[in-house]
N, C-alpha and C positions, 0 to 999 in steps of 0.2 A: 405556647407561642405558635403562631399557623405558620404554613412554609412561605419560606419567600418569594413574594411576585415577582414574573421574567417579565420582562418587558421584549418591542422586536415585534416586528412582524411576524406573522403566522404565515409562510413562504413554506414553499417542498420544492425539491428540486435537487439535483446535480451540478457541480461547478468543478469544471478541470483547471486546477493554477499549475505555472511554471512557478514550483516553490523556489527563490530566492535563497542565495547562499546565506549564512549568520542567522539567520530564524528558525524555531524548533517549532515543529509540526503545531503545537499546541498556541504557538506565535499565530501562526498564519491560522488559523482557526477565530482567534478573538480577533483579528485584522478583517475577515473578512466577514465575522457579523457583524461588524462596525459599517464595513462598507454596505451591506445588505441591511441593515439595523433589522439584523435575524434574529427570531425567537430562539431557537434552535439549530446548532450547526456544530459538525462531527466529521472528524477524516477518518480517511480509510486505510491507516497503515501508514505510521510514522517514517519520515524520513531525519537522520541525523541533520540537524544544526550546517554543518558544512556540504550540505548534499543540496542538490537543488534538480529540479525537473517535474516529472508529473504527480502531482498528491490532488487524487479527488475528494471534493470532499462535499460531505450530504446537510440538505437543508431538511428540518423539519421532519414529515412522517417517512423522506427519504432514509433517514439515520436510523431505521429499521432494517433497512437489507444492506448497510454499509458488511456484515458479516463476509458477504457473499464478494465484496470487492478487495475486504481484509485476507481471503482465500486464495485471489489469483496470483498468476504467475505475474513476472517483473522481468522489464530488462533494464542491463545498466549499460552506462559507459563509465570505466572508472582508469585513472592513471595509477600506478603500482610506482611508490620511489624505491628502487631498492639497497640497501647500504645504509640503511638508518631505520631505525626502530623508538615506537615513539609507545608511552604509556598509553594511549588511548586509540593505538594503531591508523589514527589517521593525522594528518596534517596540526587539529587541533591541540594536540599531547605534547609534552613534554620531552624532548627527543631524551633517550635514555643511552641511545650505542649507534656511533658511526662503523662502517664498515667499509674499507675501500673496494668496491665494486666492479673496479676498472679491466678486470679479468674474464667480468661476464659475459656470453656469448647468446645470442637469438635463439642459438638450438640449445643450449644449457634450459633456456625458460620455455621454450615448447616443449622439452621433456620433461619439466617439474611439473608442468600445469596437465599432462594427460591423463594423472591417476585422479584430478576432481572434476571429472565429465561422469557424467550418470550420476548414481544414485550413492551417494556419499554421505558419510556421519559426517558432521560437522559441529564442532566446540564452542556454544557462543561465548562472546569476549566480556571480559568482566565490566567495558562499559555499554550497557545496553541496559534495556527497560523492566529485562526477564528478575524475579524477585526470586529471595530466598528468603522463610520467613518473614514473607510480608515486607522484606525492604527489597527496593530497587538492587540490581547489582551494581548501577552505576553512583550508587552514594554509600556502596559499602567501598568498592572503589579509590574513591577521592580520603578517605580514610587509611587507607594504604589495606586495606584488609580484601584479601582473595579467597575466595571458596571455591569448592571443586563444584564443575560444571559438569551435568550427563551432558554426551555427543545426544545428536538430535538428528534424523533422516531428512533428507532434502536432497533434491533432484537438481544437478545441472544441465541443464538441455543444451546449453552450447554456453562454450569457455574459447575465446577467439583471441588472438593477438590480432590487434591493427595496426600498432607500430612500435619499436622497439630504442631504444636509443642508448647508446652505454656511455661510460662514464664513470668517476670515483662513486657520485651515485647515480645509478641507471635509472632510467623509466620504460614503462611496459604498459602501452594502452590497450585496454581490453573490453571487449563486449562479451557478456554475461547475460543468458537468457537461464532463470532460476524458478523453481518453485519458491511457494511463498515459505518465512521464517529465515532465506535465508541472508548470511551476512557476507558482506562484500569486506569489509575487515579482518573479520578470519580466511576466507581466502586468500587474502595479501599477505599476513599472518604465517599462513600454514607456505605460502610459497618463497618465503623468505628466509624463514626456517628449513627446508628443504634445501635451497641452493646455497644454504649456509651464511650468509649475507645480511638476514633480516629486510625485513619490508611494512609499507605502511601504505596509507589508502592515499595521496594527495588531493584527488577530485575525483568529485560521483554525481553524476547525471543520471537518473532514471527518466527512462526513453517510451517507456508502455508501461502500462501498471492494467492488468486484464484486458478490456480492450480498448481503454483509452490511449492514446499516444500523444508524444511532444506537441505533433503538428492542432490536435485539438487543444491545446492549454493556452489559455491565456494570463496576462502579467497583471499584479497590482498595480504595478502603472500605467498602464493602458485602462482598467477599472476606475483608479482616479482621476485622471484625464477627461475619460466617460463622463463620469457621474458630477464632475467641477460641483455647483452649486447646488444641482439638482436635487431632487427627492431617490431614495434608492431605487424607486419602482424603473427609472431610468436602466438600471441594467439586469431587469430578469431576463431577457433574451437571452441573455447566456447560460442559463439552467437547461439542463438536460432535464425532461419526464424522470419523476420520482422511481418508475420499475427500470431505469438504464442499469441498475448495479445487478438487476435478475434478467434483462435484456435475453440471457444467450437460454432461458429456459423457453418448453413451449407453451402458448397461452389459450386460453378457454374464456368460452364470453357465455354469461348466464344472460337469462333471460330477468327482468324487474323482480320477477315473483321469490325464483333460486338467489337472483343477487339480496334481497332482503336478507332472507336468512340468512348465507354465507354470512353477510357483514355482521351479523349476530350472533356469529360461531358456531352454527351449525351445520354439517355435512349437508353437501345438497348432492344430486343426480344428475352429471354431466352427458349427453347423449352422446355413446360410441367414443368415450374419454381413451379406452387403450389406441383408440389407434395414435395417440399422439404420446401414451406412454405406457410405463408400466406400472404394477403396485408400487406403490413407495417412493416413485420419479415425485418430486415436486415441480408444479405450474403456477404459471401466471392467473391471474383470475381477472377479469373484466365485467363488467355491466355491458348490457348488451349497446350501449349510448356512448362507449368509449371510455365510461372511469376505470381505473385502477381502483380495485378492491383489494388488493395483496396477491397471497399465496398461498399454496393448500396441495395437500399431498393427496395422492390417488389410493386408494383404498384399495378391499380385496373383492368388495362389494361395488365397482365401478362408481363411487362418488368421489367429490374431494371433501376433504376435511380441511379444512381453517388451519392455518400454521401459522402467518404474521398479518396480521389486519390493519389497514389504513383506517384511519380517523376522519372522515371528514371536516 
Protein backbone atom coordinates (compact mmCIF):
# COMPACT_ATOMS: atom_id res chain seq x y z
CA UNK A 1 0.00 0.00 0.00
CA UNK A 2 1.79 3.65 -1.02
CA UNK A 3 1.80 6.26 1.98
CA UNK A 4 -0.82 8.47 2.43
CA UNK A 5 -1.33 11.70 0.45
CA UNK A 6 -1.17 15.13 2.75
CA UNK A 7 -3.07 17.36 1.37
CA UNK A 8 -2.58 21.75 2.32
CA UNK A 9 -0.71 24.00 1.00
CA UNK A 10 2.95 23.73 0.41
CA UNK A 11 3.50 27.13 2.75
CA UNK A 12 7.00 27.81 5.11
CA UNK A 13 6.91 30.07 7.42
CA UNK A 14 6.80 31.03 11.26
CA UNK A 15 3.44 31.73 13.21
CA UNK A 16 3.51 33.25 16.90
CA UNK A 17 -0.13 32.17 18.59
CA UNK A 18 -1.17 33.40 22.01
CA UNK A 19 -2.05 29.65 22.77
CA UNK A 20 -5.51 29.53 24.55
CA UNK A 21 -6.20 28.15 27.84
CA UNK A 22 -8.04 24.21 27.52
CA UNK A 23 -6.12 23.29 24.12
CA UNK A 24 -2.95 21.00 24.13
CA UNK A 25 -0.19 21.98 21.94
CA UNK A 26 -1.02 19.30 19.43
CA UNK A 27 -4.89 21.09 19.54
CA UNK A 28 -3.61 24.26 18.25
CA UNK A 29 -1.34 22.73 15.79
CA UNK A 30 -4.28 20.79 13.81
CA UNK A 31 -6.45 24.35 14.47
CA UNK A 32 -4.06 26.15 12.78
CA UNK A 33 -3.41 23.90 9.64
CA UNK A 34 -6.89 24.20 9.19
CA UNK A 35 -6.91 27.78 9.37
CA UNK A 36 -3.73 27.77 6.81
CA UNK A 37 -4.97 24.54 5.02
CA UNK A 38 -1.16 23.77 5.83
CA UNK A 39 0.62 20.89 4.20
CA UNK A 40 2.84 20.67 7.08
CA UNK A 41 2.79 22.28 10.50
CA UNK A 42 4.92 21.61 14.02
CA UNK A 43 5.28 23.48 17.37
CA UNK A 44 8.12 24.17 19.00
CA UNK A 45 7.91 23.13 22.57
CA UNK A 46 4.70 22.00 24.17
CA UNK A 47 2.82 24.06 26.43
CA UNK A 48 0.23 22.07 29.15
CA UNK A 49 -3.54 22.13 28.30
CA UNK A 50 -4.06 24.98 31.14
CA UNK A 51 -1.11 27.19 30.11
CA UNK A 52 -1.63 29.62 27.52
CA UNK A 53 0.74 32.43 25.87
CA UNK A 54 3.40 32.18 23.29
CA UNK A 55 3.92 28.48 21.37
CA UNK A 56 5.48 29.22 17.77
CA UNK A 57 4.87 27.12 15.60
CA UNK A 58 6.65 26.18 12.06
CA UNK A 59 5.20 25.79 8.58
CA UNK A 60 6.48 23.44 6.17
CA UNK A 61 10.48 23.41 5.45
CA UNK A 62 10.37 25.78 8.54
CA UNK A 63 9.83 22.56 10.84
CA UNK A 64 13.37 21.74 10.07
CA UNK A 65 14.89 24.15 12.56
CA UNK A 66 11.93 24.13 15.06
CA UNK A 67 14.97 22.03 17.05
CA UNK A 68 16.72 25.30 17.60
CA UNK A 69 13.47 27.09 19.01
CA UNK A 70 12.70 23.55 20.99
CA UNK A 71 16.35 24.79 22.79
CA UNK A 72 15.55 28.23 23.88
CA UNK A 73 15.16 29.83 27.01
CA UNK A 74 11.34 30.62 28.40
CA UNK A 75 9.79 33.04 30.45
CA UNK A 76 6.68 32.43 32.45
CA UNK A 77 4.26 34.26 34.53
CA UNK A 78 2.67 31.67 36.69
CA UNK A 79 0.31 32.07 40.14
CA UNK A 80 1.55 29.41 42.85
CA UNK A 81 -1.86 28.31 45.34
CA UNK A 82 -0.41 27.41 48.10
CA UNK A 83 -2.30 24.98 50.81
CA UNK A 84 -3.46 22.55 48.43
CA UNK A 85 -1.93 19.89 46.55
CA UNK A 86 -3.46 18.45 43.46
CA UNK A 87 -2.26 15.13 41.49
CA UNK A 88 -1.32 16.78 38.45
CA UNK A 89 0.24 19.89 40.53
CA UNK A 90 -1.67 22.15 38.56
CA UNK A 91 -5.13 23.54 38.77
CA UNK A 92 -6.26 20.65 36.31
CA UNK A 93 -5.76 17.62 39.16
CA UNK A 94 -7.50 16.32 41.41
CA UNK A 95 -6.92 18.21 44.68
CA UNK A 96 -5.61 15.39 47.02
CA UNK A 97 -4.56 17.61 50.56
CA UNK A 98 -5.86 21.06 51.77
CA UNK A 99 -3.59 22.84 54.05
CA UNK A 100 -4.41 25.70 55.99
CA UNK A 101 -2.01 28.24 54.91
CA UNK A 102 -3.08 31.13 56.92
CA UNK A 103 0.32 31.42 58.80
CA UNK A 104 2.20 32.08 55.67
CA UNK A 105 4.38 35.01 55.41
CA UNK A 106 6.11 37.00 52.04
CA UNK A 107 9.54 36.32 53.70
CA UNK A 108 8.71 32.55 54.50
CA UNK A 109 8.25 32.29 50.40
CA UNK A 110 11.35 34.50 49.47
CA UNK A 111 13.35 32.39 51.41
CA UNK A 112 12.00 29.02 50.02
CA UNK A 113 12.36 30.14 46.61
CA UNK A 114 16.35 31.26 46.91
CA UNK A 115 17.84 27.83 46.75
CA UNK A 116 16.10 27.29 42.94
CA UNK A 117 17.91 30.37 41.14
CA UNK A 118 20.87 29.05 39.25
CA UNK A 119 21.58 25.92 38.21
CA UNK A 120 19.41 23.41 39.90
CA UNK A 121 18.48 19.59 39.57
CA UNK A 122 15.11 19.37 39.07
CA UNK A 123 12.55 16.23 39.22
CA UNK A 124 10.18 16.22 36.29
CA UNK A 125 6.38 15.49 37.54
CA UNK A 126 4.97 12.21 36.69
CA UNK A 127 2.48 14.20 34.50
CA UNK A 128 4.51 15.24 31.50
CA UNK A 129 5.35 13.96 27.97
CA UNK A 130 8.96 12.44 29.20
CA UNK A 131 8.52 8.39 28.52
CA UNK A 132 9.68 5.39 30.37
CA UNK A 133 9.82 2.42 28.32
CA UNK A 134 8.18 3.92 25.52
CA UNK A 135 5.11 5.15 27.48
CA UNK A 136 4.43 8.58 28.22
CA UNK A 137 4.61 9.35 32.10
CA UNK A 138 1.62 11.01 31.89
CA UNK A 139 -0.55 7.72 30.96
CA UNK A 140 1.44 5.74 33.34
CA UNK A 141 0.06 8.43 35.63
CA UNK A 142 -3.67 8.28 35.15
CA UNK A 143 -3.22 4.63 36.09
CA UNK A 144 -2.12 5.33 39.48
CA UNK A 145 1.27 3.92 38.73
CA UNK A 146 4.69 6.22 39.66
CA UNK A 147 8.32 5.62 38.56
CA UNK A 148 11.18 6.97 39.72
CA UNK A 149 12.43 9.99 37.82
CA UNK A 150 16.41 11.14 37.40
CA UNK A 151 16.75 15.02 38.60
CA UNK A 152 17.54 16.66 35.24
CA UNK A 153 19.98 20.22 35.12
CA UNK A 154 18.37 23.39 34.33
CA UNK A 155 19.04 26.86 34.88
CA UNK A 156 17.01 29.53 36.64
CA UNK A 157 17.95 32.75 35.44
CA UNK A 158 15.65 34.74 37.55
CA UNK A 159 12.81 33.40 40.00
CA UNK A 160 10.82 36.74 40.95
CA UNK A 161 7.83 37.30 43.32
CA UNK A 162 5.46 40.03 41.85
CA UNK A 163 2.93 39.66 44.43
CA UNK A 164 2.00 37.69 47.31
CA UNK A 165 -1.43 37.26 48.97
CA UNK A 166 -2.05 34.97 52.15
CA UNK A 167 -4.81 33.35 53.05
CA UNK A 168 -6.17 29.58 54.35
CA UNK A 169 -4.75 29.24 50.88
CA UNK A 170 -2.21 31.70 49.61
CA UNK A 171 -1.14 32.73 46.14
CA UNK A 172 2.44 33.76 45.07
CA UNK A 173 2.76 35.30 41.41
CA UNK A 174 5.93 34.72 39.93
CA UNK A 175 8.08 35.44 36.98
CA UNK A 176 10.42 32.80 35.89
CA UNK A 177 13.15 33.33 33.28
CA UNK A 178 14.26 29.26 32.60
CA UNK A 179 16.39 27.31 30.41
CA UNK A 180 14.70 25.04 28.34
CA UNK A 181 13.18 21.31 29.87
CA UNK A 182 12.19 23.19 32.54
CA UNK A 183 8.81 22.80 34.64
CA UNK A 184 7.03 25.42 36.17
CA UNK A 185 5.00 22.52 38.17
CA UNK A 186 7.71 21.05 40.00
CA UNK A 187 8.93 24.40 41.13
CA UNK A 188 5.46 24.86 42.65
CA UNK A 189 5.83 21.43 43.83
CA UNK A 190 9.37 21.58 45.29
CA UNK A 191 8.08 25.03 47.07
CA UNK A 192 5.31 23.74 48.78
CA UNK A 193 6.88 21.01 50.00
CA UNK A 194 9.58 23.18 51.43
CA UNK A 195 7.28 25.64 53.38
CA UNK A 196 5.56 22.53 54.30
CA UNK A 197 1.96 23.52 53.04
CA UNK A 198 1.96 21.96 49.60
CA UNK A 199 1.43 24.00 46.23
CA UNK A 200 0.14 23.80 42.76
CA UNK A 201 0.51 25.78 39.46
CA UNK A 202 -3.04 27.74 39.30
CA UNK A 203 -2.20 29.85 35.90
CA UNK A 204 0.83 29.80 33.50
CA UNK A 205 1.40 32.45 30.94
CA UNK A 206 4.54 32.15 28.95
CA UNK A 207 5.72 35.63 27.98
CA UNK A 208 9.05 34.84 25.52
CA UNK A 209 9.80 31.65 24.22
CA UNK A 210 13.58 32.45 22.57
CA UNK A 211 13.02 35.55 20.99
CA UNK A 212 9.65 35.65 20.46
CA UNK A 213 7.48 37.46 22.96
CA UNK A 214 3.72 38.07 23.98
CA UNK A 215 3.49 41.39 22.26
CA UNK A 216 4.34 39.43 18.65
CA UNK A 217 1.58 36.52 19.19
CA UNK A 218 -1.34 36.70 17.71
CA UNK A 219 -5.04 34.92 18.67
CA UNK A 220 -7.14 32.31 16.77
CA UNK A 221 -9.62 34.85 16.95
CA UNK A 222 -8.28 37.51 15.46
CA UNK A 223 -7.02 34.71 12.41
CA UNK A 224 -10.71 33.86 12.11
CA UNK A 225 -12.06 37.07 12.11
CA UNK A 226 -9.14 37.69 9.25
CA UNK A 227 -9.79 34.99 7.15
CA UNK A 228 -14.18 35.14 7.47
CA UNK A 229 -14.77 33.48 3.98
CA UNK A 230 -11.71 34.04 2.46
CA UNK A 231 -9.07 31.73 1.01
CA UNK A 232 -6.12 31.11 3.65
CA UNK A 233 -3.58 32.83 1.42
CA UNK A 234 -5.53 35.86 3.24
CA UNK A 235 -3.32 35.49 6.13
CA UNK A 236 0.24 34.56 5.24
CA UNK A 237 1.38 37.98 6.27
CA UNK A 238 1.60 36.72 9.53
CA UNK A 239 4.45 34.14 8.85
CA UNK A 240 7.69 35.13 9.87
CA UNK A 241 10.78 33.95 6.95
CA UNK A 242 11.43 30.17 7.41
CA UNK A 243 15.35 30.92 8.98
CA UNK A 244 13.45 33.20 12.21
CA UNK A 245 14.01 29.86 14.47
CA UNK A 246 18.12 30.27 13.35
CA UNK A 247 17.68 34.13 13.17
CA UNK A 248 20.21 34.68 16.10
CA UNK A 249 23.09 32.64 13.98
CA UNK A 250 25.50 34.52 11.65
CA UNK A 251 24.82 34.14 7.75
CA UNK A 252 26.73 33.77 4.57
CA UNK A 253 25.55 34.35 1.12
CA UNK A 254 27.05 32.02 -1.85
CA UNK A 255 27.29 32.96 -5.02
CA UNK A 256 24.60 30.77 -7.85
CA UNK A 257 27.63 28.53 -8.62
CA UNK A 258 28.68 27.40 -4.50
CA UNK A 259 24.75 27.81 -3.73
CA UNK A 260 24.11 24.85 -6.49
CA UNK A 261 26.20 22.56 -4.78
CA UNK A 262 25.55 23.60 -1.16
CA UNK A 263 21.75 22.79 -2.09
CA UNK A 264 23.16 19.26 -3.21
CA UNK A 265 25.06 18.66 -0.02
CA UNK A 266 28.10 19.39 -0.90
CA UNK A 267 30.83 21.60 1.17
CA UNK A 268 31.49 24.61 -0.79
CA UNK A 269 34.21 27.58 -0.08
CA UNK A 270 33.03 30.58 1.73
CA UNK A 271 35.55 33.57 1.28
CA UNK A 272 37.12 34.76 4.71
CA UNK A 273 34.13 32.40 6.66
CA UNK A 274 36.20 32.78 10.26
CA UNK A 275 35.76 35.99 10.40
CA UNK A 276 32.10 35.58 11.16
CA UNK A 277 32.91 32.14 13.02
CA UNK A 278 34.64 29.53 14.13
CA UNK A 279 35.18 25.63 13.21
CA UNK A 280 32.26 23.88 14.18
CA UNK A 281 30.05 27.38 14.74
CA UNK A 282 27.06 26.71 12.62
CA UNK A 283 25.43 29.40 9.79
CA UNK A 284 22.91 30.62 7.87
CA UNK A 285 23.36 30.06 4.25
CA UNK A 286 21.93 32.28 1.52
CA UNK A 287 21.93 32.37 -2.38
CA UNK A 288 23.33 35.24 -3.32
CA UNK A 289 19.30 36.55 -4.68
CA UNK A 290 18.12 36.40 -1.00
CA UNK A 291 16.97 32.52 -0.59
CA UNK A 292 17.44 30.51 2.27
CA UNK A 293 19.24 27.55 1.50
CA UNK A 294 19.54 26.19 5.37
CA UNK A 295 22.46 25.70 7.34
CA UNK A 296 25.95 24.34 7.31
CA UNK A 297 28.66 24.18 9.75
CA UNK A 298 32.22 25.61 9.22
CA UNK A 299 34.92 23.32 8.72
CA UNK A 300 38.55 23.08 9.60
CA UNK A 301 39.19 23.57 6.02
CA UNK A 302 37.31 27.02 5.96
CA UNK A 303 34.20 25.65 3.99
CA UNK A 304 30.66 24.96 5.18
CA UNK A 305 29.32 21.78 5.05
CA UNK A 306 25.36 21.22 4.66
CA UNK A 307 23.71 20.29 7.91
CA UNK A 308 19.72 20.97 7.29
CA UNK A 309 18.82 21.80 3.71
CA UNK A 310 15.56 23.61 2.38
CA UNK A 311 13.58 22.04 -0.38
CA UNK A 312 12.52 24.18 -2.71
Amino acid sequence: MGRKRKFGRLIDGVLIIDKPAGMTSNDVVQKAKRLYFANKTGHTGALDPLATGVLPLCFGEATKFSQYLLDANKTYLSTFRIGMTTDTADADGKVLKEVDASALTLAQVETAITPYRGDIKQIPPMYSALKKDGQPLYKLAREGIEVERAARAVTIFNYEIKDFRGGEIAEVDVLVECSKGTYIRSLAEDLGRDLGFGAHVATLRRTQAGPFSIEQATTFDALETERGDERAEVLDHHLLPMDTPVAQLAAVELDQNSGFYFSRGQPVIVNQVYRIGDEGDTVRVFQDTGEFLGVGDITDDGRVAPKRLVVS
